[in-house]
C-alpha positions as a Markdown table, in Angstrom:
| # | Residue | x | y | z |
|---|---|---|---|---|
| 1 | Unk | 0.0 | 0.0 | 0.0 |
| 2 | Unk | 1.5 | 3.0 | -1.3 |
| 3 | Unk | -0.1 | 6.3 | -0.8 |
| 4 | Unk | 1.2 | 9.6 | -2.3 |
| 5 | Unk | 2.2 | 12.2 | -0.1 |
| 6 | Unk | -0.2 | 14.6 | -2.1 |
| 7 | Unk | -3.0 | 12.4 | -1.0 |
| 8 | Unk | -2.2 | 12.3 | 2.7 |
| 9 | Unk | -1.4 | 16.0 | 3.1 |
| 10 | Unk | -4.9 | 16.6 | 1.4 |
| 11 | Unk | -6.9 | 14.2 | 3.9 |
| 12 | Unk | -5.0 | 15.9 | 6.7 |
| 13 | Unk | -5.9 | 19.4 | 5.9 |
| 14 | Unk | -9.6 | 18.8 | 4.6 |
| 15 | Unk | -10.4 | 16.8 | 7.6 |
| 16 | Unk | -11.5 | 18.9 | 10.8 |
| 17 | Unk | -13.4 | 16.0 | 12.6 |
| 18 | Unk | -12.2 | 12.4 | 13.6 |
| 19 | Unk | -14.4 | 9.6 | 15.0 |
| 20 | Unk | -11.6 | 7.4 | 16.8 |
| 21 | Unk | -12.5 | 4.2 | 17.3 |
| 22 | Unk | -10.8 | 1.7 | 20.0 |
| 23 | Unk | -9.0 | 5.0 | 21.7 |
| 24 | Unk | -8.2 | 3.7 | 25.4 |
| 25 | Unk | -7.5 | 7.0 | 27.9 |
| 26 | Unk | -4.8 | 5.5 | 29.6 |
| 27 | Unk | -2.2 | 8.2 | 28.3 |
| 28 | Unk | 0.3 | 5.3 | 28.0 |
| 29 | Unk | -1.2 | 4.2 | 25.0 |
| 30 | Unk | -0.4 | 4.9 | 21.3 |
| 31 | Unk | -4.2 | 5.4 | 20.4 |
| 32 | Unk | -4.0 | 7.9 | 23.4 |
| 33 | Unk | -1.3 | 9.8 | 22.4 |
| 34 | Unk | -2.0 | 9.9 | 19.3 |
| 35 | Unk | -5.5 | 11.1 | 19.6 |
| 36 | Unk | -4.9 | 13.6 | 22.0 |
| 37 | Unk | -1.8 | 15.1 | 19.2 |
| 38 | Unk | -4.5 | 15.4 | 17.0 |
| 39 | Unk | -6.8 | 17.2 | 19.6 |
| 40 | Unk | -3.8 | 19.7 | 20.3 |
| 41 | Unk | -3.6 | 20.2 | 16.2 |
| 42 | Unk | -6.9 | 21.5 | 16.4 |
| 43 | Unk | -8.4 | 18.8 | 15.2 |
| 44 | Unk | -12.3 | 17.3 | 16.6 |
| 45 | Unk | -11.8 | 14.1 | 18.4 |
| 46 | Unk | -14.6 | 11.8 | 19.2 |
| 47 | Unk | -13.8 | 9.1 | 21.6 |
| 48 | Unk | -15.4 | 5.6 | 20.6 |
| 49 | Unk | -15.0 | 2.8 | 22.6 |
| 50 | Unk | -17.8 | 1.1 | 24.6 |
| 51 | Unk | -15.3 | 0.5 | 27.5 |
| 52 | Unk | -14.9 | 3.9 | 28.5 |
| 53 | Unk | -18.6 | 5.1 | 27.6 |
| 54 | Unk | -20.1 | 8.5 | 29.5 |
| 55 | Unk | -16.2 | 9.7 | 30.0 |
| 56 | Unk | -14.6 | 12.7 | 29.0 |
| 57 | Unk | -11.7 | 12.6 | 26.8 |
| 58 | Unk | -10.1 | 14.7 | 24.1 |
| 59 | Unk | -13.0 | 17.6 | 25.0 |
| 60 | Unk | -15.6 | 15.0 | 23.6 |
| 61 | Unk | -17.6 | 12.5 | 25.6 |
| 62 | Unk | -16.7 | 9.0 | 25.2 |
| 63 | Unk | -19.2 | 7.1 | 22.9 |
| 64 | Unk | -20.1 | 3.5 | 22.7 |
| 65 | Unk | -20.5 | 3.1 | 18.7 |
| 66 | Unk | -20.2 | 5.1 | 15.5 |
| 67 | Unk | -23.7 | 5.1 | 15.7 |
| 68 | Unk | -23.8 | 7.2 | 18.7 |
| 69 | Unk | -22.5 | 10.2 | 16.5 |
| 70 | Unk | -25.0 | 13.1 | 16.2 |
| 71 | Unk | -23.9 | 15.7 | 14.5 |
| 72 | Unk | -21.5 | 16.0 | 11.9 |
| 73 | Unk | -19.0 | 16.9 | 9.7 |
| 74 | Unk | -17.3 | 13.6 | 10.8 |
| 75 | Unk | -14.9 | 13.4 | 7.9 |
| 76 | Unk | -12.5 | 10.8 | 9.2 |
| 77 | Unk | -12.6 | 7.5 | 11.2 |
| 78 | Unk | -9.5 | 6.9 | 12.4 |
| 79 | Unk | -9.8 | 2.6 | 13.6 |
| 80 | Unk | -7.1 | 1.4 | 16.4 |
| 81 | Unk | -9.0 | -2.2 | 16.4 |
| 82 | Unk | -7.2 | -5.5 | 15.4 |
| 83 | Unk | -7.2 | -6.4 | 11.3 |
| 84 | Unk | -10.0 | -8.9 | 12.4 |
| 85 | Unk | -11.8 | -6.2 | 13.9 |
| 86 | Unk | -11.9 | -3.4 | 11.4 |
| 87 | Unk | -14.0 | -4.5 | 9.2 |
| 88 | Unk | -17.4 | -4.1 | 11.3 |
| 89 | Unk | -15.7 | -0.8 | 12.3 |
| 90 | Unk | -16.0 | 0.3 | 8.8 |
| 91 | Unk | -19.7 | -1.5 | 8.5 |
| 92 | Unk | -21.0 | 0.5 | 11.0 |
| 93 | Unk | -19.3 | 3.6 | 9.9 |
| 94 | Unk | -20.5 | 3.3 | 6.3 |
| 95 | Unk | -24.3 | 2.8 | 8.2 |
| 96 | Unk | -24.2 | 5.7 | 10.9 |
| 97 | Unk | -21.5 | 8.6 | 8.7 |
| 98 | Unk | -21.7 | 8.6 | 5.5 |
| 99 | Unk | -24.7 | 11.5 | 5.4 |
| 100 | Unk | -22.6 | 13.1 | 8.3 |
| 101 | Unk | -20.1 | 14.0 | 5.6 |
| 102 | Unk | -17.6 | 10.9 | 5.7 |
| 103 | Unk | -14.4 | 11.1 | 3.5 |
| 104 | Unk | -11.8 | 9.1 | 5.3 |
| 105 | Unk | -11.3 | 5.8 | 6.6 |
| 106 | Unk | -8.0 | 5.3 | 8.1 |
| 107 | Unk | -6.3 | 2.2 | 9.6 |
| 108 | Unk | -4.0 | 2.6 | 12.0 |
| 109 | Unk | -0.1 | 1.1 | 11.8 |
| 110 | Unk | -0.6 | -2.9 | 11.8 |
| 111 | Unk | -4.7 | -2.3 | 10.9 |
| 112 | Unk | -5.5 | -4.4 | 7.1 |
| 113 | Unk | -8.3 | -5.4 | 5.8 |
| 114 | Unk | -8.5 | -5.6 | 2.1 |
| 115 | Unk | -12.0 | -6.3 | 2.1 |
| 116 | Unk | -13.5 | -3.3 | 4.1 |
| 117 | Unk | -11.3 | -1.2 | 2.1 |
| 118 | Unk | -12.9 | -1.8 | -1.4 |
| 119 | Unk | -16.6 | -1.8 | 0.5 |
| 120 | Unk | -15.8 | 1.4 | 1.9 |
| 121 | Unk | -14.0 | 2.5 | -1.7 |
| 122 | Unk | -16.8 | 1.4 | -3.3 |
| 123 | Unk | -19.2 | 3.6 | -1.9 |
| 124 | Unk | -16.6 | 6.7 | -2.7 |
| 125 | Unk | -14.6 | 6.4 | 0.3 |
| 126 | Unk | -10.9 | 7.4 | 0.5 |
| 127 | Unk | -9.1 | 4.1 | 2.9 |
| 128 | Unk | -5.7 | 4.9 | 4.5 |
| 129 | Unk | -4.4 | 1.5 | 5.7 |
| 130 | Unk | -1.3 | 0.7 | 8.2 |
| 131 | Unk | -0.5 | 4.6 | 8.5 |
| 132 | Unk | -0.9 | 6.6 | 11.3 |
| 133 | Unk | -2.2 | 10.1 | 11.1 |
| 134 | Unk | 0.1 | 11.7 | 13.7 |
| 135 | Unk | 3.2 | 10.6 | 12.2 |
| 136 | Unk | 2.1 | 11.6 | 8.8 |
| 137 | Unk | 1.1 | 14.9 | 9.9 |
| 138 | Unk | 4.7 | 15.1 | 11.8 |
| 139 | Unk | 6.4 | 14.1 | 8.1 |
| 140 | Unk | 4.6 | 15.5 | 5.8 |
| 141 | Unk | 4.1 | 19.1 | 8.2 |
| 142 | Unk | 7.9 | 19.8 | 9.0 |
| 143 | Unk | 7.3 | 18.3 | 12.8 |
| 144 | Unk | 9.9 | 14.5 | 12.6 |
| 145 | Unk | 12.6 | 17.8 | 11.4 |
| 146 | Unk | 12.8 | 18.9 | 14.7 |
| 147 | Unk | 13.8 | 15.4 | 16.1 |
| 148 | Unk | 16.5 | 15.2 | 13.6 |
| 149 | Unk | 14.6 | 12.6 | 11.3 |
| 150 | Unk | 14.8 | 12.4 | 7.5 |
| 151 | Unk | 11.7 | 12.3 | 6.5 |
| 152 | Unk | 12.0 | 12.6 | 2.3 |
| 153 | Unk | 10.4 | 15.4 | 2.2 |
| 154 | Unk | 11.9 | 18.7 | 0.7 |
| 155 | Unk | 11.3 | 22.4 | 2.1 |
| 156 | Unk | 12.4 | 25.5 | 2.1 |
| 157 | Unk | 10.8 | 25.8 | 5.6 |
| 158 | Unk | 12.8 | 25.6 | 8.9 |
């Protein structure tokens, strides 16, 4: 899975509003970090996981389901859920979002499913699989520079 840099830098500035699925709110946790990154980026984070349902997080309540989700724009769902799992992620999300404005679904590092991806590309969807958006929007935004990583992209910023 190759995706073009123009293609991820596009979903990352059109998208103002992320559904994150399987997010746990122990801070020790990638989806945790990575969801509350987003949150500082000015990105809308909405918490989905049934385990943590009625919380606060990320300055959203804590869901159970994508179907949960009442208003929109929800452009993105972002799914930190096993390969096995991901499919009925994106099942419920092409049920409950797509009239809320659904562009995106992305798969986190180590999330494939093949099969979701063409039902969700079939019905117009962009699919993002075994990326994660807060390293992408490190690399492709000037941010891994600053730790002294090469990140194959050319600037003229600093």
């Amino acid at each position: 899975m190759t995706y073009s840099d123009a293609l991820l830098r596009r979903i990352l500035r059109e998208t103002r509003t992320i559904a994150a699925v399987g997010v746990s709110l122990n801070e020790l946790r990638p989806s945790n970090f990575v969801a509350r990154y987003l949150r500082l980026k000015g990105f809308r984070v909405i918490p989905v996981n049934p385990a943590y349902v009625g919380q606060e997080a990320f300055g959203a309540r804590v869901l159970s389901s994508l179907s949960e989700i009442t208003e929109g724009p929800v452009e993105m769902v972002d799914i930190f859920r096993r390969s096995d799992q991901a499919g009925a992620v994106v099942d419920e999300a092409l049920a409950h979002l797509t009239d809320k404005g659904l562009r995106t679904i992305w798969m986190q590092i180590g999330v494939e499913d093949p099969e979701a991806a063409r039902r969700a590309e079939a019905r117009g969807l962009t699919v993002i699989m075994n990326r994660c958006p807060k390293i992408e929007y490190q690399r492709l935004f000037g941010e891994l520079r600053w730790g002294g990583f090469n990140t194959g992209v050319i600037s003229s910023k600093l």
